[in-house]
Short mmCIF file of the C-alpha atoms (twelve columns), coordinates in Angstrom:
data_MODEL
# 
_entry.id   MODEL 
# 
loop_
_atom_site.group_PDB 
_atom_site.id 
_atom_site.type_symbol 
_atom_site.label_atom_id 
_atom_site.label_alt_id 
_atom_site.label_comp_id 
_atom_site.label_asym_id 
_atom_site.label_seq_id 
_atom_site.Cartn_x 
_atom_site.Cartn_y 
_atom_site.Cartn_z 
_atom_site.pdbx_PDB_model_num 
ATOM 1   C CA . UNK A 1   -10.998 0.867   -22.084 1 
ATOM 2   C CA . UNK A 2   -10.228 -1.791  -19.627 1 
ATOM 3   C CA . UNK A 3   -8.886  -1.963  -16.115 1 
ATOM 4   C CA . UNK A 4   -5.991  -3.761  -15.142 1 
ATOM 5   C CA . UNK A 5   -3.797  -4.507  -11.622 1 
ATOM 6   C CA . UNK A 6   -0.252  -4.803  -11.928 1 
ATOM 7   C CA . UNK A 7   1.431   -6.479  -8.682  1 
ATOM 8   C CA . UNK A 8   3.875   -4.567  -7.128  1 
ATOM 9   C CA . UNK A 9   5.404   -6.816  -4.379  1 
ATOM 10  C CA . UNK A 10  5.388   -5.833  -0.630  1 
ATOM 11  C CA . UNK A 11  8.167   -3.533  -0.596  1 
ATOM 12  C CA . UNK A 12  11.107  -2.835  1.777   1 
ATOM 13  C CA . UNK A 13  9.739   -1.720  5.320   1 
ATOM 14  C CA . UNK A 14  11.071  1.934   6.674   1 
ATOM 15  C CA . UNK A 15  13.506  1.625   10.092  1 
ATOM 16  C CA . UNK A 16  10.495  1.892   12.468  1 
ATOM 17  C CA . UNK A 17  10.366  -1.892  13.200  1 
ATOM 18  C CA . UNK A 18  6.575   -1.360  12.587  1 
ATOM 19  C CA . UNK A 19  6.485   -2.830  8.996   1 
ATOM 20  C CA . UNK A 20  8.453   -6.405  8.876   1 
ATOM 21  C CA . UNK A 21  7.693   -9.361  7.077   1 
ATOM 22  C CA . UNK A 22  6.053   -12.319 8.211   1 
ATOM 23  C CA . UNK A 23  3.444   -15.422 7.104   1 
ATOM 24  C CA . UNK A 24  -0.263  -14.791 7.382   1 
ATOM 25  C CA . UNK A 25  -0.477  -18.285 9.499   1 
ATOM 26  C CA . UNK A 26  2.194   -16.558 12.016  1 
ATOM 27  C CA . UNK A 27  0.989   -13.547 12.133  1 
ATOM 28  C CA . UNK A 28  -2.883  -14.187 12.289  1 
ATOM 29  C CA . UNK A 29  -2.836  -17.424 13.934  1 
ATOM 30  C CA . UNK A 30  -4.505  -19.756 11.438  1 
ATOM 31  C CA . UNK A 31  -6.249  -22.531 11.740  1 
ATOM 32  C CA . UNK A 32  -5.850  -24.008 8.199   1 
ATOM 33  C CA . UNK A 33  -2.197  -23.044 8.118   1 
ATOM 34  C CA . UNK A 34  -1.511  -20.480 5.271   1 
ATOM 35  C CA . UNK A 35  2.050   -19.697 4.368   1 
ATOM 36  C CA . UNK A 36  2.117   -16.965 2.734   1 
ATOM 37  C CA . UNK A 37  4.089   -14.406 2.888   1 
ATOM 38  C CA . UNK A 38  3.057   -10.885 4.114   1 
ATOM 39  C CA . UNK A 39  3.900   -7.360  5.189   1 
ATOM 40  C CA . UNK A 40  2.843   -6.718  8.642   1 
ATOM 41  C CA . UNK A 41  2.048   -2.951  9.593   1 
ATOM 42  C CA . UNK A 42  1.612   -3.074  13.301  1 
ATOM 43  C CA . UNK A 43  1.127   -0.303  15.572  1 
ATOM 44  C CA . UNK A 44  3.091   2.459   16.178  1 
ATOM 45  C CA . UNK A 45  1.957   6.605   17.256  1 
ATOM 46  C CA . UNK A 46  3.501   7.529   14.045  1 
ATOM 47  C CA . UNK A 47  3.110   6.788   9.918   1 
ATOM 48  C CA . UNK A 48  5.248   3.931   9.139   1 
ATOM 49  C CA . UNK A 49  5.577   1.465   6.050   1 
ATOM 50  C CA . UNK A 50  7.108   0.461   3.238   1 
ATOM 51  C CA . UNK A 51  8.881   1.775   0.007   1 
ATOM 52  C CA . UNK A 52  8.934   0.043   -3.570  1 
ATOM 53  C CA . UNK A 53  8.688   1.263   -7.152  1 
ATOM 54  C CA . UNK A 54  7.707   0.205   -10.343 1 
ATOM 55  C CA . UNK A 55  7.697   1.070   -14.199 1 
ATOM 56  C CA . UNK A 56  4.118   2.436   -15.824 1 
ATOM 57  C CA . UNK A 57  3.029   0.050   -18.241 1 
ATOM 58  C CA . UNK A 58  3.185   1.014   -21.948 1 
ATOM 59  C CA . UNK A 59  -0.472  0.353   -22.213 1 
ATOM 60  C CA . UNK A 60  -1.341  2.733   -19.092 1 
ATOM 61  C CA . UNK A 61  -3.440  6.270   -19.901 1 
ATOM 62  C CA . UNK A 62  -4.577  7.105   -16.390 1 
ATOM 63  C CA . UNK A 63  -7.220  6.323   -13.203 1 
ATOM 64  C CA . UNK A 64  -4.493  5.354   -10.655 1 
ATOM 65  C CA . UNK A 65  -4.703  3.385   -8.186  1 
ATOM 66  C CA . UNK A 66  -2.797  1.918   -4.949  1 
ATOM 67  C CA . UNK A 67  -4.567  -1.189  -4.540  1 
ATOM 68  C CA . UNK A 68  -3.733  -3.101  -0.788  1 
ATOM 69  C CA . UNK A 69  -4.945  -6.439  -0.167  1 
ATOM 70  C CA . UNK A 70  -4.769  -8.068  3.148   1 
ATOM 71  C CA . UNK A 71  -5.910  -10.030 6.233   1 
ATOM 72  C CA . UNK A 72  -6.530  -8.220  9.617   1 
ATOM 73  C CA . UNK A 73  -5.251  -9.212  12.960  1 
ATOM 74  C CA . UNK A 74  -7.554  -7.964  15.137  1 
ATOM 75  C CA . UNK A 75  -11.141 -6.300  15.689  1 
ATOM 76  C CA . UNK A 76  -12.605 -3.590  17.079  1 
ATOM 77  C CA . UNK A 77  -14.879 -0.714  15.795  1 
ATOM 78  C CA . UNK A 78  -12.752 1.939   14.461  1 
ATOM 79  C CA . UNK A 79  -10.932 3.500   11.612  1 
ATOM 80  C CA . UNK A 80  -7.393  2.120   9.789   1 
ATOM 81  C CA . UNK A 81  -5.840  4.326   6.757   1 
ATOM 82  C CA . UNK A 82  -3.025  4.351   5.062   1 
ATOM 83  C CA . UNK A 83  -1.345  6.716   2.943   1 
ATOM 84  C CA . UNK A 84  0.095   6.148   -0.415  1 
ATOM 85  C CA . UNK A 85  2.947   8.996   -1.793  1 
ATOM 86  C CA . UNK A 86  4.704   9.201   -5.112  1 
ATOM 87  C CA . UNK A 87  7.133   11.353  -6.542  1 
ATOM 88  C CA . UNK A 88  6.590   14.637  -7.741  1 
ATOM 89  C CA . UNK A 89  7.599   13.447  -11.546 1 
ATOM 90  C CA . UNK A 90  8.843   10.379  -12.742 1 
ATOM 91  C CA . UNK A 91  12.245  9.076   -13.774 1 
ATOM 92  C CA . UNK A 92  13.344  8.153   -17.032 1 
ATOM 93  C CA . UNK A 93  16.988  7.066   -18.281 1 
ATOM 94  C CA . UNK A 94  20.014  9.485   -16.887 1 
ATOM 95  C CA . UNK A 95  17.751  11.546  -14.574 1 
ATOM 96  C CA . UNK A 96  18.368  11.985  -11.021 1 
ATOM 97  C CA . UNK A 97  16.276  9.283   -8.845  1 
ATOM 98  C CA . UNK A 98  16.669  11.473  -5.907  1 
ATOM 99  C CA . UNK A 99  12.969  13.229  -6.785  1 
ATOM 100 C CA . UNK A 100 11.537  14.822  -3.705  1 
ATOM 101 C CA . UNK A 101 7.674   12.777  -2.789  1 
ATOM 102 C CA . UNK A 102 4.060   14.349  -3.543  1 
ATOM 103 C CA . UNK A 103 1.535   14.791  -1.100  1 
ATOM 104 C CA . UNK A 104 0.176   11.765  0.373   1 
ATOM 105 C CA . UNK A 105 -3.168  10.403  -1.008  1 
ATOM 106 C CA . UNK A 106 -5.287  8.875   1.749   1 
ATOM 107 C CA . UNK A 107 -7.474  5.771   2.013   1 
ATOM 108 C CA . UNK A 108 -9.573  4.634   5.120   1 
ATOM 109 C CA . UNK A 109 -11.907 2.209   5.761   1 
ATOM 110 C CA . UNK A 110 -13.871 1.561   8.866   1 
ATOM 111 C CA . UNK A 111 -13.609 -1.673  10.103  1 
ATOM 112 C CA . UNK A 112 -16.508 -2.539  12.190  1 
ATOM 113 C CA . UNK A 113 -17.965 -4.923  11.324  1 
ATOM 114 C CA . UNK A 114 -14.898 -7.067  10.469  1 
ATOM 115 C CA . UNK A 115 -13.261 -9.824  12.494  1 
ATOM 116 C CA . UNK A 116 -10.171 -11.089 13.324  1 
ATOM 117 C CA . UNK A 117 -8.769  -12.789 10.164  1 
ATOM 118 C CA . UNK A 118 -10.946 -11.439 7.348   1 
ATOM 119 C CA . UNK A 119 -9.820  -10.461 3.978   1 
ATOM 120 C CA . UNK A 120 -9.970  -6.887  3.709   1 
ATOM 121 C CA . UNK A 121 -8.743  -4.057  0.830   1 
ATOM 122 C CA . UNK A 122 -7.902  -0.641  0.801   1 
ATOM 123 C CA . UNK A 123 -7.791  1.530   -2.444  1 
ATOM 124 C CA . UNK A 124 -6.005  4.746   -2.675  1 
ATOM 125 C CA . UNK A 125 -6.548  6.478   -5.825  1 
ATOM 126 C CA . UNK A 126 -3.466  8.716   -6.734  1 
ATOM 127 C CA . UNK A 127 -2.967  12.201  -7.489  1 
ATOM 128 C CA . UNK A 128 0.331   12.633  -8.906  1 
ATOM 129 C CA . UNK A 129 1.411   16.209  -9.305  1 
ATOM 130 C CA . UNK A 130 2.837   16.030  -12.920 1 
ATOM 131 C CA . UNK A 131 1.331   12.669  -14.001 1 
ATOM 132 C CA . UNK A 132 2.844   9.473   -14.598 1 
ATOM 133 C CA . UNK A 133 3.980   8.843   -18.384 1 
ATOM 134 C CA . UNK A 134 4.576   5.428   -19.945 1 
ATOM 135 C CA . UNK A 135 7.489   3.381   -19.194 1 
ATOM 136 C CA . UNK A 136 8.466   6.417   -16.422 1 
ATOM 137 C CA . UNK A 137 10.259  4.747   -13.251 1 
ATOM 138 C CA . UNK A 138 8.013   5.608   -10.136 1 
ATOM 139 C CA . UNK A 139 9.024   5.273   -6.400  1 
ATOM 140 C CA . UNK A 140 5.919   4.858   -3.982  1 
ATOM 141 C CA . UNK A 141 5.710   4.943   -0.338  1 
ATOM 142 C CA . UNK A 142 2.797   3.346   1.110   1 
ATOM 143 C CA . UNK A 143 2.553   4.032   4.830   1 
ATOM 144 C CA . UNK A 144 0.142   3.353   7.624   1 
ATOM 145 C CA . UNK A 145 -1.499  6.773   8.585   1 
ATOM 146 C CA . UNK A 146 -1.225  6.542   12.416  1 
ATOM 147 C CA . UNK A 147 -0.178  10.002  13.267  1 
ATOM 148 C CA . UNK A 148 -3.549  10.862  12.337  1 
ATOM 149 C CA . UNK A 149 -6.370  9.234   10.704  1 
ATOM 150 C CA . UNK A 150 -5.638  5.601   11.884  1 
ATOM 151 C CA . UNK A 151 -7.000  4.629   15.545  1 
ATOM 152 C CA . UNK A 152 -7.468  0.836   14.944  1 
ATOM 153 C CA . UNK A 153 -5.482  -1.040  17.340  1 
ATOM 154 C CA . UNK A 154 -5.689  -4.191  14.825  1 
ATOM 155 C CA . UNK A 155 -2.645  -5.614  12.266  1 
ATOM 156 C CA . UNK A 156 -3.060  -5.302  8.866   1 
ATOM 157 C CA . UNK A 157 -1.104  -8.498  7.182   1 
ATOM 158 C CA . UNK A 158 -0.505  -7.263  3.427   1 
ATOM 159 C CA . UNK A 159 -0.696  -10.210 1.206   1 
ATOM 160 C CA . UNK A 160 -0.417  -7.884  -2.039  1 
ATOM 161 C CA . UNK A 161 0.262   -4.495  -3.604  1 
ATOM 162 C CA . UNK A 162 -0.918  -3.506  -7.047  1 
ATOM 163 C CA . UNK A 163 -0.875  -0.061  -9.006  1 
ATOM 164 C CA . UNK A 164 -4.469  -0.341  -10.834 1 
ATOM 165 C CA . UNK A 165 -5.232  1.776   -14.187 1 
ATOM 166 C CA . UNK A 166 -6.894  2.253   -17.020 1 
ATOM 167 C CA . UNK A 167 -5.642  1.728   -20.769 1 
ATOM 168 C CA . UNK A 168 -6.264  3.423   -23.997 1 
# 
């Protein structure tokens, strides 16, 4: 059995204004300019993010996993999390894609420790409610969890989004 990430994109932020796109260089103020592109989920009192989807691989048989990749912008000594929700079941050809969302699945990370501009990765392993089949269309929402969990006061610039998972 091996592992493998599948890159997802960044996704389409919600209507907060909270998510938006950006470059890391803008965003984190660089000093080796880096222009790449990135997600930025600032700060807001409530969960905000993005939405995206993907198909499950044909080789996929189950462990999985939101994988975020990023570079902070900011420090301080306290906790960020973000949420990750799919749908209840997947989609396949000529069924409805208007599938109510599962609970959310939770990662957190303390970041003491880091500074301003370090690579940092969060990993959110999923608990879909029915499962996700091969080849199944799934919607994802991956959101920052500041209604509750998250108290950092720091950016996180997503460089990258993957669904990680196991094969046969």
């Amino acid at each position: 059995m091996a592992t493998f990430e599948l890159p997802l994109g960044l996704g389409m932020p919600d209507s907060s204004g909270s998510a938006y796109p950006s470059t890391v260089e803008v965003e984190a103020d660089l000093a080796a300019a880096k222009q790449t592109p990135c997600m930025v989920y600032g700060i807001s009192a409530t969960d905000f993010g993005v939405e995206l989807g993907f198909k499950v691989p044909k080789n996929y048989v189950g462990t999985p996993k939101i994988i975020l990749c990023g570079v902070l912008n900011g420090t301080e000594a306290q906790v960020m999390a973000f949420l990750a929700q799919t749908e209840a079941s997947s989609i396949v050809d000529n069924e409805t894609f208007d599938v109510a969302f599962d609970t959310a699945d939770l990662a957190e990370k303390d970041i003491t420790g880091y500074a301003d501009e370090d690579y940092i990765e969060f990993e959110i392993t999923l608990t879909p409610g029915t499962g996700f089949t091969q080849g199944e269309w799934i919607n994802l929402k991956v959101n920052r969890d500041a209604s509750e969990d998250d108290c950092a006061t720091a950016k996180f610039c997503c460089i990258g989004i993957y669904f990680q998972y196991a094969d046969a």
